[in-house]
C-alpha positions in Angstrom: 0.0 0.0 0.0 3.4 2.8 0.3 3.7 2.0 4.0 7.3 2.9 3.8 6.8 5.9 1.5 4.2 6.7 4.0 7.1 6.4 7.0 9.4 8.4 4.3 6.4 11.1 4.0 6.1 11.4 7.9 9.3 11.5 9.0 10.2 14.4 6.3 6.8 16.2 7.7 8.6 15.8 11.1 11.9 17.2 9.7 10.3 20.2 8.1 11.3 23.5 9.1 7.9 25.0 8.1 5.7 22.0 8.9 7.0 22.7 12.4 6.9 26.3 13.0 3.6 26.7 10.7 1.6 23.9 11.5 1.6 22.9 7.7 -0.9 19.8 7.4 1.7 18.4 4.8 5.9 19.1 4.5 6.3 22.2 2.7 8.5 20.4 0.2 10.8 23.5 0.3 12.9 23.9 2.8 16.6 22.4 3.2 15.1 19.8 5.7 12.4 19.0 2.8 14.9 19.0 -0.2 17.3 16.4 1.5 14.6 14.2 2.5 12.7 13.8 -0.8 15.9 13.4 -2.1 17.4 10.1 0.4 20.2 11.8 1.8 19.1 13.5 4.9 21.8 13.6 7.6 18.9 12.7 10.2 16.1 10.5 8.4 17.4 6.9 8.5 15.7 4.4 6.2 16.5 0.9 7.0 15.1 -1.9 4.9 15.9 -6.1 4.0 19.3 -6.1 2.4 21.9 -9.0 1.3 23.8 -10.4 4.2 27.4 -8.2 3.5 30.2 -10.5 2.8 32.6 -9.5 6.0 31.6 -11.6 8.8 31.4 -8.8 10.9 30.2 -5.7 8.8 31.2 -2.1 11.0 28.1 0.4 11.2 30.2 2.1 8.2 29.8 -0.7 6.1 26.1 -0.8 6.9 25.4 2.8 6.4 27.9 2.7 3.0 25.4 -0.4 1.6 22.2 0.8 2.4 23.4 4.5 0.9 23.6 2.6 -2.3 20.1 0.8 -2.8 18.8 4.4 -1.3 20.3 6.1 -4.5 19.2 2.8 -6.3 15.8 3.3 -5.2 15.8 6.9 -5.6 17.0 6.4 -9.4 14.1 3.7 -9.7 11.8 7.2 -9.3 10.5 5.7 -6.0 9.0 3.2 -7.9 11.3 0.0 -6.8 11.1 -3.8 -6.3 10.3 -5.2 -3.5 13.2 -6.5 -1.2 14.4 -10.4 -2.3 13.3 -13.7 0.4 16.8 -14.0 0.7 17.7 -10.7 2.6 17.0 -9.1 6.1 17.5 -7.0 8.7 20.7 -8.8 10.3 22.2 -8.1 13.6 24.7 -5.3 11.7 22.3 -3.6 10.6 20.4 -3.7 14.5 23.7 -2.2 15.9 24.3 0.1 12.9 20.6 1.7 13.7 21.6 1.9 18.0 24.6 3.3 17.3 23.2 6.3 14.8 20.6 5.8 17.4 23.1 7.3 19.9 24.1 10.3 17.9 22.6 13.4 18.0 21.2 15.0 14.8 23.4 16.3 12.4 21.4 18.9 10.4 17.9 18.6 11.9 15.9 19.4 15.4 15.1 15.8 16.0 16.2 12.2 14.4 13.6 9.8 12.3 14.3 6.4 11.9 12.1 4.0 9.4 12.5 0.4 9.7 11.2 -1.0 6.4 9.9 -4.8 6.6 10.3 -4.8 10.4 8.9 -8.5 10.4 12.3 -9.6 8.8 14.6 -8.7 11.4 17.0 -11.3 12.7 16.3 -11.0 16.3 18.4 -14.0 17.8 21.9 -14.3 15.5 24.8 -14.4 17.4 24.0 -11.2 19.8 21.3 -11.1 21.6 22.4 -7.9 23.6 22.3 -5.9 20.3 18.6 -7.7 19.8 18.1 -6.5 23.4 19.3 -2.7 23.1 17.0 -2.5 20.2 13.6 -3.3 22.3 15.1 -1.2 24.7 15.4 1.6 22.2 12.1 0.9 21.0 10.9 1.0 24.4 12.7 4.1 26.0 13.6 5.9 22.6 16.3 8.9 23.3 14.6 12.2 23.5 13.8 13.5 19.7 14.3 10.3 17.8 11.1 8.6 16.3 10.8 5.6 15.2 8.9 3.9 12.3 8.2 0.6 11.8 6.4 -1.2 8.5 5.1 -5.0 8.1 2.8 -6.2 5.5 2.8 -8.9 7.8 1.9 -7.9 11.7 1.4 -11.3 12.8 4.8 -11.6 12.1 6.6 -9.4 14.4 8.3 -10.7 17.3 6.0 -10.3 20.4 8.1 -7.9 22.1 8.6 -5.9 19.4 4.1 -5.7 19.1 4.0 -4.6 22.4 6.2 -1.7 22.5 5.0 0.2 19.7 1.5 1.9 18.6 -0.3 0.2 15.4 -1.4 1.9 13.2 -3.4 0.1 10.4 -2.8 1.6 6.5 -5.8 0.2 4.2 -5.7 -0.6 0.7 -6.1 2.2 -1.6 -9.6 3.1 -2.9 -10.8 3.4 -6.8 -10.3 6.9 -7.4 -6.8 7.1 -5.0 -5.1 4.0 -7.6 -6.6 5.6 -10.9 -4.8 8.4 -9.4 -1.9 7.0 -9.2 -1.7 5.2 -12.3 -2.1 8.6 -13.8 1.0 9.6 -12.3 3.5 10.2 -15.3 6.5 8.6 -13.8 4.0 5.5 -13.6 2.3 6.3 -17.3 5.8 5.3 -18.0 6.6 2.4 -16.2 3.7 0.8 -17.1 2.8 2.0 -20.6 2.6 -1.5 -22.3 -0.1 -2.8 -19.6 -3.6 -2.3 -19.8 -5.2 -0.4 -17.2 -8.2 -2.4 -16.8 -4.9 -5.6 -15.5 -3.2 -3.1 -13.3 -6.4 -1.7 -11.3 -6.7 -5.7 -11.1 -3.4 -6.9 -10.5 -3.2 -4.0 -7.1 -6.4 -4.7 -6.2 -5.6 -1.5 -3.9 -2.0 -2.4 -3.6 -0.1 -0.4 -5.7 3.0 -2.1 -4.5 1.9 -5.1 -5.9 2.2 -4.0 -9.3 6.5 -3.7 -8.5 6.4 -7.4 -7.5 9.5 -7.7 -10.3 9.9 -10.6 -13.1 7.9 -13.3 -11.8 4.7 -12.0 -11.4 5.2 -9.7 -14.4 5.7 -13.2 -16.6 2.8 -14.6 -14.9 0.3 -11.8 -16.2 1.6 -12.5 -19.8 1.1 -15.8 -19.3 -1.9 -15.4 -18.4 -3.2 -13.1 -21.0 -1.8 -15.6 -23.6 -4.3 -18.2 -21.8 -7.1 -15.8 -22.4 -6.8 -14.3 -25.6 -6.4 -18.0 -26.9 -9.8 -19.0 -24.9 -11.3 -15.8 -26.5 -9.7 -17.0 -30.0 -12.9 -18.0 -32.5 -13.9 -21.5 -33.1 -12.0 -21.6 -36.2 -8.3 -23.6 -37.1 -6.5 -20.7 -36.3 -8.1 -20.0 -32.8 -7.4 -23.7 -32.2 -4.0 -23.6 -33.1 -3.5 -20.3 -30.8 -4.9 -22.7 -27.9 -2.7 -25.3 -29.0 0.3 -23.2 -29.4 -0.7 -21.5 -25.6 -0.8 -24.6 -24.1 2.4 -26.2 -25.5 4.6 -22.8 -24.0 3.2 -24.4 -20.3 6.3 -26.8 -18.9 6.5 -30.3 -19.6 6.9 -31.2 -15.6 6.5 -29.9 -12.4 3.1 -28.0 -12.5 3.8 -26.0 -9.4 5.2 -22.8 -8.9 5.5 -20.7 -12.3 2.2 -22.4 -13.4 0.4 -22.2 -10.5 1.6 -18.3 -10.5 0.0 -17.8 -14.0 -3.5 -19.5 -12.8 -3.3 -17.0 -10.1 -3.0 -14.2 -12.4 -6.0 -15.8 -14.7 -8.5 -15.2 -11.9 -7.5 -11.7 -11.7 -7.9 -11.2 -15.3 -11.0 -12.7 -15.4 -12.6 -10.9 -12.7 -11.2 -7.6 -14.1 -13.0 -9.0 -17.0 -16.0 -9.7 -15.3 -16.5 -5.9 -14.1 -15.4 -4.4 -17.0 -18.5 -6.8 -18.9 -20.4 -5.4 -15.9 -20.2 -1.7 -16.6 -20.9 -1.3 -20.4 -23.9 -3.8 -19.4 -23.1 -6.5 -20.5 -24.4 -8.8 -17.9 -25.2 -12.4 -19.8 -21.2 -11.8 -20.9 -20.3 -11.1 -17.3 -21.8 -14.0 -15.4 -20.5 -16.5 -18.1 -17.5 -14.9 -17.5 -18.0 -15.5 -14.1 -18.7 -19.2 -14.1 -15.1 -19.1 -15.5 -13.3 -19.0 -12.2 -15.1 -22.8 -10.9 -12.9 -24.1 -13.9 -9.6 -22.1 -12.9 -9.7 -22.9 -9.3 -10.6 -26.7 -10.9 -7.2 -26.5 -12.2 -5.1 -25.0 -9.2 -6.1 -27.3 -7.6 -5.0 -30.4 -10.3 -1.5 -28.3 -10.6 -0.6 -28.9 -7.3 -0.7 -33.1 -8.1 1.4 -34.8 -10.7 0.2 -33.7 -13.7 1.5 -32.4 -17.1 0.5 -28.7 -17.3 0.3 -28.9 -20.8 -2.4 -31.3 -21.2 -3.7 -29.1 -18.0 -3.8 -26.3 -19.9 -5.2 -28.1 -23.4 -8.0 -29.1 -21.3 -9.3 -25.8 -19.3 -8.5 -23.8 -22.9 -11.0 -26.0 -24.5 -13.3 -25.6 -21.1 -12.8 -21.7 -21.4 -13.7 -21.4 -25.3 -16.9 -23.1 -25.0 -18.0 -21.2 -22.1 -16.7 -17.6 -23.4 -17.7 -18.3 -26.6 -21.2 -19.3 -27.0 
């Protein structure tokens, strides 16, 4: 949903030099406070987020600070718009100490010190130093006087207990309608996403506009699955059965989870983008045979996850598609 551009937004409101003297409802986006912040590189507005596990077996807070300045910058070059952060990388114990020693400092251009703590449930708690693990709940406990500190999770239930109990929650909903068309009619996002139909990316979000950044794999599951529909749409004629022949041979030979099962996924959302945009121009036999649809794809989720060849998997609910779509 932006949690951590929303953490990035409220910590440069409480670094504003207006926002603070004014009462501004919103940073005033041009003072030096403001212009260092939107930009990544404010002295006192520490953004800490999942990262690779460094190399040295014992990174300094240098290292740390030198590492996470890089994906900033990447990030930043990315137009805000980036990826989300890889299974593989966390919040390790350096990076605890690196954020209770800056932690200990006292600002270096601002009033006051904002830290945001991006993925919070991914913190390595118990590593190999349980007293940095410790210091932290204690900061988050006692934080020094003028230091604020953000947390995100997409997942709450994740979060270590102790961690939940010390801090206020704050619940961010999914965006409405009107907020995502909003934000696909951003330019910077125009452009990212100028060979997708809107109609997919409302569908894809679902409210989520972070979902849309998800990287390679879901972005090869949507084309899959638009390959699946446009040959189910295909006429009743040799060439529409070729296309379904030709869309189901490009499914693997073996293994039907994972990649398959991904573009099944991405099917229902079509279809039920499909299903509202039949819907709204009235067309409401269309619709609920569009609807009846998603029985057949769940049908097949559910046979990908045994041992079968997704090719003949996808030979079959092509030919279950096409007669239902097409009449």
């Amino acid at each position: 949903m932006g949690k951590q551009r929303l953490a990035l937004w409220l910590g440069q409101y409480l670094l504003c030099e207006r926002a603070t003297v004014e009462a501004l409802p919103e940073p005033c986006a041009e003072c030096q406070q403001c212009r260092y912040a939107s930009r990544g590189v404010h002295p006192d507005l520490h953004w800490f987020f999942p990262r690779p596990r460094l190399k040295d077996s014992d990174p300094s807070t240098d290292d740390v600070k030198a590492d996470l300045a890089d994906a900033i910058k990447e990030r930043m070059g990315d137009e805000g718009l980036w990826t989300p952060s890889l299974g593989s990388e966390g919040l390790f114990m350096a990076t605890v100490r690196a954020l209770i020693s800056l932690a200990s400092m006292r600002p270096a251009m601002a009033q006051s010190t904002v830290f945001v703590v991006g993925d919070a449930e991914r913190m390595v708690s118990q590593e190999s130093s349980p007293e940095a693990a410790n210091a932290f709940l204690k900061l988050l406990e006692e934080p020094p006087r003028g230091i604020t500190l953000l947390l995100t999770t997409s997942e709450p239930g994740a979060l270590l207990p102790t961690i939940k109990s010390r801090v206020v929650s704050v619940r961010v909903p999914a965006l409405s309608p009107a907020d995502m068309d909003a934000f696909l009619g951003d330019p910077v996002v125009e452009r990212k996403f100028a060979q997708t139909p809107r109609d997919e990316l409302l569908a894809r979000a679902n409210g989520a506009p972070g979902a849309l950044l998800d990287g390679d794999a879901t972005s090869a599951a949507f084309t899959g699955a638009r390959r699946l529909l446009e040959a189910a749409l295909a006429p009743a004629t040799p060439d529409g059965a070729a296309e379904r022949a030709k869309a189901a041979a490009k499914q693997g030979v073996a293994g039907a989870r994972g990649a398959f099962s991904d573009t099944l996924d991405a099917l229902t959302v079509l279809l039920h983008a499909r299903v509202r945009q039949l819907a709204q121009a009235g067309h409401e036999s269309d619709a609920r045979r569009t609807a009846s649809t998603m029985m057949l794809v769940e049908t097949a989720k559910a046979k990908a996850q045994g041992n079968v060849s997704p090719q003949l998997l996808t030979a079959s609910l092509l030919a279950a598609l096409h007669q239902t779509l097409n009449p």
